[in-house]
Every structure is written in C-alpha cells, then in structure tokens.
Biopython code that builds the backbone (N, CA, C, O; Angstrom):
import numpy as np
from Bio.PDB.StructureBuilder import StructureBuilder

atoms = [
    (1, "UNK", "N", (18.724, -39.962, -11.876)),
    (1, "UNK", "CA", (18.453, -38.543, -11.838)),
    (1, "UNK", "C", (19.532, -37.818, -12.636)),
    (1, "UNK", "O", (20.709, -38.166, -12.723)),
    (2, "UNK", "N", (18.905, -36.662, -13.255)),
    (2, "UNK", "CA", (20.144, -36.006, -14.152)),
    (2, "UNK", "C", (20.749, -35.252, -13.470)),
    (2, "UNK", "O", (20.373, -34.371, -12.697)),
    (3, "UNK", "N", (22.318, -35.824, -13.941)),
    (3, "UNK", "CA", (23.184, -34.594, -12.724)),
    (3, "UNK", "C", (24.109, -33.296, -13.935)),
    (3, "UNK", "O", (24.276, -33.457, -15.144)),
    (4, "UNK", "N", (24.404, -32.507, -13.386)),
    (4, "UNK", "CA", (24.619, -31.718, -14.613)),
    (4, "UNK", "C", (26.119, -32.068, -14.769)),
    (4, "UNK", "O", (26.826, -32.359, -13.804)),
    (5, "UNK", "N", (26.666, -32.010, -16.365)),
    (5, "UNK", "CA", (27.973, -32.303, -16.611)),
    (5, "UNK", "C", (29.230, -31.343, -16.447)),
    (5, "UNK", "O", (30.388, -31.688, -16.682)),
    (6, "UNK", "N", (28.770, -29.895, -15.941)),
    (6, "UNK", "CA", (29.707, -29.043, -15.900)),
    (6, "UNK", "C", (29.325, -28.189, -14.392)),
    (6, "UNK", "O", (28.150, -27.900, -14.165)),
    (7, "UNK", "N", (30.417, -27.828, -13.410)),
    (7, "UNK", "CA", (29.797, -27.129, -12.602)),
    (7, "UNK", "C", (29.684, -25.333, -12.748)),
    (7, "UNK", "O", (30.589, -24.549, -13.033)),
    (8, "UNK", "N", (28.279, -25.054, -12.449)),
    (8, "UNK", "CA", (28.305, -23.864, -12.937)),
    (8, "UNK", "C", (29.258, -22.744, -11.992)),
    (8, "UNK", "O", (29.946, -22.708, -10.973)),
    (9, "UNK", "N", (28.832, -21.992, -12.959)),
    (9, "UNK", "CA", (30.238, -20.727, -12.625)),
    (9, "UNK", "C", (29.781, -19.880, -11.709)),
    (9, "UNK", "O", (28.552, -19.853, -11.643)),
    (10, "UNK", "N", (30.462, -19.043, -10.839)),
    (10, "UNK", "CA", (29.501, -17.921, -10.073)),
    (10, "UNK", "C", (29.255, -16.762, -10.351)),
    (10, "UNK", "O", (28.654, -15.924, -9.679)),
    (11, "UNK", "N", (29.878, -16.651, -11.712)),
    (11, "UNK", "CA", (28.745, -15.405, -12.194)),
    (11, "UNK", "C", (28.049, -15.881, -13.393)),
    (11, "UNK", "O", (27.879, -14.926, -14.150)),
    (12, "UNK", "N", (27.622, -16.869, -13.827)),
    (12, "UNK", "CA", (26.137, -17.633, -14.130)),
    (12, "UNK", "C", (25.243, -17.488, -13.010)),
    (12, "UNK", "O", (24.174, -16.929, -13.256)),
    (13, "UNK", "N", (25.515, -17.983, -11.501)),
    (13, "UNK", "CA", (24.892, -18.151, -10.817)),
    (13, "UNK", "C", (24.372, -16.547, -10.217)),
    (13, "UNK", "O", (23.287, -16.169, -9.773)),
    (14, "UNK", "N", (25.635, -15.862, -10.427)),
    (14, "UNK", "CA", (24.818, -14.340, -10.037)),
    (14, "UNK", "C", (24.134, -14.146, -11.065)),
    (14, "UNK", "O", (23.041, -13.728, -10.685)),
    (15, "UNK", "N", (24.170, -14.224, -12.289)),
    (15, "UNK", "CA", (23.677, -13.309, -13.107)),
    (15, "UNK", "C", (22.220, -13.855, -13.221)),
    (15, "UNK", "O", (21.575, -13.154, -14.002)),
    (16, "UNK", "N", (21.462, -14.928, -12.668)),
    (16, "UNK", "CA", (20.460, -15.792, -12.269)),
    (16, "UNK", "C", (20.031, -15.051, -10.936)),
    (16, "UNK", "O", (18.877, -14.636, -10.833)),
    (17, "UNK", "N", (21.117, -14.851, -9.732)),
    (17, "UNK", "CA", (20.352, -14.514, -8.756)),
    (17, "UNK", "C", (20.052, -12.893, -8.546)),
    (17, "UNK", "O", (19.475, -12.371, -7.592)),
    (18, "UNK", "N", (20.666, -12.199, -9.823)),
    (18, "UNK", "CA", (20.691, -10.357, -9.307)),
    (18, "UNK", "C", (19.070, -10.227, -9.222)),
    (18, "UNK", "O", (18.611, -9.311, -8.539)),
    (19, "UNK", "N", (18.152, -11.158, -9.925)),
    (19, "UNK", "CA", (17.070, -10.766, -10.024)),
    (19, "UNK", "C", (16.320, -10.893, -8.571)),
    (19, "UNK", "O", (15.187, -10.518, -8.268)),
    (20, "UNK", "N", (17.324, -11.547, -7.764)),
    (20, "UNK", "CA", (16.090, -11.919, -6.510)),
    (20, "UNK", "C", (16.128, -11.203, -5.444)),
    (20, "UNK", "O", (15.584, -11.542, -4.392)),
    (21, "UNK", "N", (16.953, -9.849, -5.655)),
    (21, "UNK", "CA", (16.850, -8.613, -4.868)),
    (21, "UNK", "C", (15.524, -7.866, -4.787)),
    (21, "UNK", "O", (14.808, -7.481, -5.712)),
    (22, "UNK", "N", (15.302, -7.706, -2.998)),
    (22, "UNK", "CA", (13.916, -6.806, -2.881)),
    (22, "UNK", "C", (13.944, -5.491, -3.389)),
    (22, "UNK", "O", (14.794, -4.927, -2.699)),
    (23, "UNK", "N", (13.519, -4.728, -4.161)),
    (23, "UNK", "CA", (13.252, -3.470, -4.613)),
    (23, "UNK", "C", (12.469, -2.564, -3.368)),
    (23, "UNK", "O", (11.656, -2.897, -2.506)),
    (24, "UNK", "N", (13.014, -1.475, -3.650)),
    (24, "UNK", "CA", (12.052, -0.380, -2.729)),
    (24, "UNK", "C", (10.538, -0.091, -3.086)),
    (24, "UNK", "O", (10.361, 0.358, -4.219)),
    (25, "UNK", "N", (9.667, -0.237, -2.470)),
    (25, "UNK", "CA", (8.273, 0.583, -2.644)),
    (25, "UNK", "C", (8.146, 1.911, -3.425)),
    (25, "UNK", "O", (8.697, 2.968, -3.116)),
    (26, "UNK", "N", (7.389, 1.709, -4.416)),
    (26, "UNK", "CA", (7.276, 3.152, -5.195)),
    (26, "UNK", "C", (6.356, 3.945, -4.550)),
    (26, "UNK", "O", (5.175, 3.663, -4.749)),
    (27, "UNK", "N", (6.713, 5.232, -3.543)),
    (27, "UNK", "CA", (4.911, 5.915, -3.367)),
    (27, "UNK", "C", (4.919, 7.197, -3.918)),
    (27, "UNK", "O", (5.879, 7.810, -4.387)),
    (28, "UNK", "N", (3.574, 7.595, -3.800)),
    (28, "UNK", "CA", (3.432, 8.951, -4.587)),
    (28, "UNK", "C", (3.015, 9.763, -3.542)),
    (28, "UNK", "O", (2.947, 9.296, -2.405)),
    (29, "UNK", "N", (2.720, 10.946, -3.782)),
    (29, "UNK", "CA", (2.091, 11.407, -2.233)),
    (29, "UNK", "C", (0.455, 11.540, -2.324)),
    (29, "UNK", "O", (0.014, 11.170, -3.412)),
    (30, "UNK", "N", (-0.406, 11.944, -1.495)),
    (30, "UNK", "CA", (-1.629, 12.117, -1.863)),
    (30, "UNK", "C", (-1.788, 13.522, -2.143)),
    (30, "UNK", "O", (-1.158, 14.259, -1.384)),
    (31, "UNK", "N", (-2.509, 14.106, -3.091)),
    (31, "UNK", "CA", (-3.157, 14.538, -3.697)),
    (31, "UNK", "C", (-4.006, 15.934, -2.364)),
    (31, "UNK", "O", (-3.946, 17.163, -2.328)),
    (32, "UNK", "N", (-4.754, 14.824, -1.417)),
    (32, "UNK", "CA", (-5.387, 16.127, -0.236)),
    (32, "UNK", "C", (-4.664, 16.246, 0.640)),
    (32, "UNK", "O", (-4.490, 17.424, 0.952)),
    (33, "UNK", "N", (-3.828, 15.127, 1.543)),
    (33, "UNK", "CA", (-3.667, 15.809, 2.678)),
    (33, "UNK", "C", (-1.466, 15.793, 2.581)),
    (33, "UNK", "O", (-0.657, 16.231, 3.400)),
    (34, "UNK", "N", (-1.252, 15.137, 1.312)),
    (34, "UNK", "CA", (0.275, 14.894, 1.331)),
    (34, "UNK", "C", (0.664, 13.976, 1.889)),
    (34, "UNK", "O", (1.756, 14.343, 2.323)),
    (35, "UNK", "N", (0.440, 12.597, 2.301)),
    (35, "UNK", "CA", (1.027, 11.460, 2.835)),
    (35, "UNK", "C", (1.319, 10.916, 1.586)),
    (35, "UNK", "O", (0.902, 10.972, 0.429)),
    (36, "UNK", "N", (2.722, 10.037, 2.643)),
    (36, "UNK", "CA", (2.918, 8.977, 0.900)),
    (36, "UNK", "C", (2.026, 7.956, 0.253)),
    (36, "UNK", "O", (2.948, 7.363, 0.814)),
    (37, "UNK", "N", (1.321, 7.255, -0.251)),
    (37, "UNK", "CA", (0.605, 6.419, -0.638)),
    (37, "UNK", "C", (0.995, 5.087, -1.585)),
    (37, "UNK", "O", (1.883, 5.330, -2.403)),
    (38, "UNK", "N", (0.489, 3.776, -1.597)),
    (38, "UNK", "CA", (1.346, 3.389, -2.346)),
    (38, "UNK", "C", (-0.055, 3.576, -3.639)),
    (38, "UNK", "O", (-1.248, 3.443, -3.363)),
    (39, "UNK", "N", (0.632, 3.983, -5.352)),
    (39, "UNK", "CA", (0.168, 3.965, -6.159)),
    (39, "UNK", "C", (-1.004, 3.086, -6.649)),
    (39, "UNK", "O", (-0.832, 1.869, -6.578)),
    (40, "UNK", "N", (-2.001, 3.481, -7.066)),
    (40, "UNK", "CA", (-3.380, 2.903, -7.481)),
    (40, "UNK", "C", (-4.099, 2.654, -6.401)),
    (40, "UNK", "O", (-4.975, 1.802, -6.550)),
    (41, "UNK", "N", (-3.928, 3.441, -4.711)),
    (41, "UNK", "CA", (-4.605, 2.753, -3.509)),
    (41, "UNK", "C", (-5.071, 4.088, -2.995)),
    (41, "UNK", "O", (-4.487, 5.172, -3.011)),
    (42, "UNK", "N", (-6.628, 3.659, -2.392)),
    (42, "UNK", "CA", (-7.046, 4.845, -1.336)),
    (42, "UNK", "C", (-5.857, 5.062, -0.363)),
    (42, "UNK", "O", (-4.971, 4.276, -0.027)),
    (43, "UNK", "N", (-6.151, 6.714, 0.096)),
    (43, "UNK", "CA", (-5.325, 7.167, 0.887)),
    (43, "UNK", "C", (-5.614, 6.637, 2.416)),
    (43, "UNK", "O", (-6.776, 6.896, 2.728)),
    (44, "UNK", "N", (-4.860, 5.945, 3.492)),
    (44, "UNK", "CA", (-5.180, 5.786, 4.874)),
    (44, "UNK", "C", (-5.604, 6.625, 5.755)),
    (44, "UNK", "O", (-6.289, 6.637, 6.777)),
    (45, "UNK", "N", (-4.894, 7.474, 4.950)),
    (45, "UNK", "CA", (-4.712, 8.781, 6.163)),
    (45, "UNK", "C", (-5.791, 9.575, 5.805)),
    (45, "UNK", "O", (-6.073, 10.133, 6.865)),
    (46, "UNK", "N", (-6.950, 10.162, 4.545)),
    (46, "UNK", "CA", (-8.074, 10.699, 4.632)),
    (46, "UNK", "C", (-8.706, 10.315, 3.978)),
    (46, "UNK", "O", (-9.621, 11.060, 3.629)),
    (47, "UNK", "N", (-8.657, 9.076, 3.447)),
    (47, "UNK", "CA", (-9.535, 8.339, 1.981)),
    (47, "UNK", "C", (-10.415, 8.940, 1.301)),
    (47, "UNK", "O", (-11.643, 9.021, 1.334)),
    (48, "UNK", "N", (-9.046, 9.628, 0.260)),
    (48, "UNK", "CA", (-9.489, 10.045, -0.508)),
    (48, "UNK", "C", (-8.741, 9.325, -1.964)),
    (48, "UNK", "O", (-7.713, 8.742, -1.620)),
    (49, "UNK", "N", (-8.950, 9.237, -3.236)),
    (49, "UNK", "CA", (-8.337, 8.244, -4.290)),
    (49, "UNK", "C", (-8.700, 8.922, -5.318)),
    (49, "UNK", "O", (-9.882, 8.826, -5.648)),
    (50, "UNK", "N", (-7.815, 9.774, -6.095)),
    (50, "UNK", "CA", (-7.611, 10.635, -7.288)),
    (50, "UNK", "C", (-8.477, 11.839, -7.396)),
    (50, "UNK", "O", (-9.153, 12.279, -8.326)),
    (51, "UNK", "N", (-8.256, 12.263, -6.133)),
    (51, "UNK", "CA", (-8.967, 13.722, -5.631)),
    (51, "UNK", "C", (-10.305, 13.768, -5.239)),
    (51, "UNK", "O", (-10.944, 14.819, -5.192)),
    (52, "UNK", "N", (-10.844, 12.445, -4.899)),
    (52, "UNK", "CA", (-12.297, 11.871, -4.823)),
    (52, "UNK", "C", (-12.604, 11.295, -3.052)),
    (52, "UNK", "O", (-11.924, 10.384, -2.580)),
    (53, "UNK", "N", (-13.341, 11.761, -2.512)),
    (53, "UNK", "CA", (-13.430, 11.135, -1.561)),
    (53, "UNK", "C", (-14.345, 9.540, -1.759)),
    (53, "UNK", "O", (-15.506, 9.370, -2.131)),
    (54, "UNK", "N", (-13.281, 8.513, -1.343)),
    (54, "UNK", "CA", (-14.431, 7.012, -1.647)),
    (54, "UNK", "C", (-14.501, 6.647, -0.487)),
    (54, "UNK", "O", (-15.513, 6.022, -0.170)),
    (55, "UNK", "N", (-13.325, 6.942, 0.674)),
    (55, "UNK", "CA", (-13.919, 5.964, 2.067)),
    (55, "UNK", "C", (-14.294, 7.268, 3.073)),
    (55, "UNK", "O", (-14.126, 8.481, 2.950)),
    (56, "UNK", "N", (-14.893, 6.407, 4.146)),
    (56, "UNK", "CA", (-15.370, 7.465, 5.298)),
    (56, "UNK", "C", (-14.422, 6.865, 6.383)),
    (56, "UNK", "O", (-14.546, 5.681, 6.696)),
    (57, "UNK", "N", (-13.572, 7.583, 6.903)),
    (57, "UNK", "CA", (-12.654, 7.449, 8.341)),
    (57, "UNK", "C", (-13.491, 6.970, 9.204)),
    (57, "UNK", "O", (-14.717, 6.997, 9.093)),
    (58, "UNK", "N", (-12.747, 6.426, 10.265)),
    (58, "UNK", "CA", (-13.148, 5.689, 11.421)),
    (58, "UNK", "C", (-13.270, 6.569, 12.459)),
    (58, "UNK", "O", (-13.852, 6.279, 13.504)),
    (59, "UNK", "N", (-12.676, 7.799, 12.204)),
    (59, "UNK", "CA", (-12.982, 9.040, 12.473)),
    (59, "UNK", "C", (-14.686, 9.347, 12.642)),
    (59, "UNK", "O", (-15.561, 9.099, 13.472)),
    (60, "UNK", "N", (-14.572, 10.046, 11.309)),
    (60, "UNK", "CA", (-16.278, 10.576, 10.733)),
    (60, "UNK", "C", (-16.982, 9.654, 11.186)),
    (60, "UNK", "O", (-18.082, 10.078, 11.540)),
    (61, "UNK", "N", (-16.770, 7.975, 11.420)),
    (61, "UNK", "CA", (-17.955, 7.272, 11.685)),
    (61, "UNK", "C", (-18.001, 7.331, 13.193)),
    (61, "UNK", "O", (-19.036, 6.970, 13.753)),
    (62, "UNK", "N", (-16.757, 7.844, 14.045)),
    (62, "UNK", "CA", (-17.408, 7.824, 15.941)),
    (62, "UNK", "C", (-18.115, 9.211, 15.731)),
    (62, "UNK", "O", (-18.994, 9.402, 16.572)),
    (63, "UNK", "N", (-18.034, 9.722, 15.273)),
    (63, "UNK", "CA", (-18.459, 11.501, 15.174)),
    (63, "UNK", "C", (-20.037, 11.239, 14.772)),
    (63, "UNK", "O", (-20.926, 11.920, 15.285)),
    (64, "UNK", "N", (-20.296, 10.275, 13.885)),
    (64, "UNK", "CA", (-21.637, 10.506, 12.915)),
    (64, "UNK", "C", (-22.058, 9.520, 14.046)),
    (64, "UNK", "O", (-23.114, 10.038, 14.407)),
    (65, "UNK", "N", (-21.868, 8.321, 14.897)),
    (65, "UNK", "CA", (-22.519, 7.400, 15.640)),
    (65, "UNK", "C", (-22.808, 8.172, 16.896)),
    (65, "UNK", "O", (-23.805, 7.740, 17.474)),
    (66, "UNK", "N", (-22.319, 9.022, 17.386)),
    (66, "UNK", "CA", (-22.372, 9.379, 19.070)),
    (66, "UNK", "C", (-23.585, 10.971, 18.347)),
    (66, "UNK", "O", (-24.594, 11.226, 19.003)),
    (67, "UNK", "N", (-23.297, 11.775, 17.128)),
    (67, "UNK", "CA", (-24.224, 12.406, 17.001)),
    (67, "UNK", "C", (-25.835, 11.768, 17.150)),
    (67, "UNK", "O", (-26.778, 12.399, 17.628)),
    (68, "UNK", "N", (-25.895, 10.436, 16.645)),
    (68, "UNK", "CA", (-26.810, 9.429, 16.285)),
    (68, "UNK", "C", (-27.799, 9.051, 17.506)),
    (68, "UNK", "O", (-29.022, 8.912, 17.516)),
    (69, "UNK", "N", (-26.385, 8.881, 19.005)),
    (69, "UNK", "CA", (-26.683, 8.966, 20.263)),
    (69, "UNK", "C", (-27.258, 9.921, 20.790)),
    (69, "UNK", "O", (-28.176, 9.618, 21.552)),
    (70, "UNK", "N", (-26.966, 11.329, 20.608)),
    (70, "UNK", "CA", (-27.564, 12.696, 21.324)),
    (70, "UNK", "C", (-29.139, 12.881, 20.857)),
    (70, "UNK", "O", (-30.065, 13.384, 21.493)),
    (71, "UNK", "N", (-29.127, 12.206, 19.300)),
    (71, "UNK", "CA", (-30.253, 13.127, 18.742)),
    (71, "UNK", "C", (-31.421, 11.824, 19.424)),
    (71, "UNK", "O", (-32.420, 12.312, 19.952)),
    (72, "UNK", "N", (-31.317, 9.846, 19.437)),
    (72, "UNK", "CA", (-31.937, 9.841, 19.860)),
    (72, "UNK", "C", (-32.306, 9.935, 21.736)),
    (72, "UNK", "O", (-33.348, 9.497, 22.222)),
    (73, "UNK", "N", (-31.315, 10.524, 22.452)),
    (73, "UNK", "CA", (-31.586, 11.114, 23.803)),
    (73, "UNK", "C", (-32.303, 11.879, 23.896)),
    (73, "UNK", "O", (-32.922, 12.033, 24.949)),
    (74, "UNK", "N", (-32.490, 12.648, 22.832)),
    (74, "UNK", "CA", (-33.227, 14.019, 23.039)),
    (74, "UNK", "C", (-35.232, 13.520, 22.809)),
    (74, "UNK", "O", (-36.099, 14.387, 22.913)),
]
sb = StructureBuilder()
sb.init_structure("model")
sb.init_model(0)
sb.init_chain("A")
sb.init_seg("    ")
for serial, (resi, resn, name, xyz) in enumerate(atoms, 1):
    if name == "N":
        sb.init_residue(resn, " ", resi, " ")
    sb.init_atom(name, np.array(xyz, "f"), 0.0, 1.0, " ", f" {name:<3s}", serial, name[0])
structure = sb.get_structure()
C-alpha cells in the first residue's frame, strides 16, 4: 500500500479542511405574508411562490371539507 513520503503539514491540512464548514441558510422573506422562506420554495406559512398562490393550506382544506359536511346535511 502507498504510504506517503512526507508528513503533511497542518496548514495543508487546514487549507483542505476550511472547506468542510457548515454555512448558514440563505432565506428571503415571502413576498404575501413576510415569513422567511428558503429561496426557489413555496411558502409554508400561506403557499404562495412568486406572488402566486400554488398550494391550498391544510387550513382552507378543514374549512372547504366540513363546509362539504353542512351542505350535504342539509
């Protein structure tokens, strides 16, 4: 097995490991309601994604299911 002929130095070895530091999360805020978001992702908090509404809350869907309930009671 090859063993190496010189032992390396420790700032070779840092200058190899500075890269393996975790970075912080970049977010932006949203657009409707102001939460942070992380960039290129629907919003959690009112899904909405570049001023567009694309998802429906889990919200709107107990609201739209129990309306669903009254109308067929009636």
């Amino acid at each position: 097995m090859a063993e190496p002929k010189k032992r390396l130095t420790s700032s070779r070895s840092g200058n190899r490991q500075s890269h393996d530091a975790l970075k912080p999360k970049s977010l932006n805020t949203c657009s409707n309601c102001k939460q942070s978001v992380i960039p290129h992702r629907v919003c959690q908090n009112c899904g909405f994604y570049r001023g567009k509404k694309v998802l429906s809350m889990k919200e709107e869907l107990k609201t739209k299911s129990k309306e669903q309930e009254e109308f067929k009671d009636e």
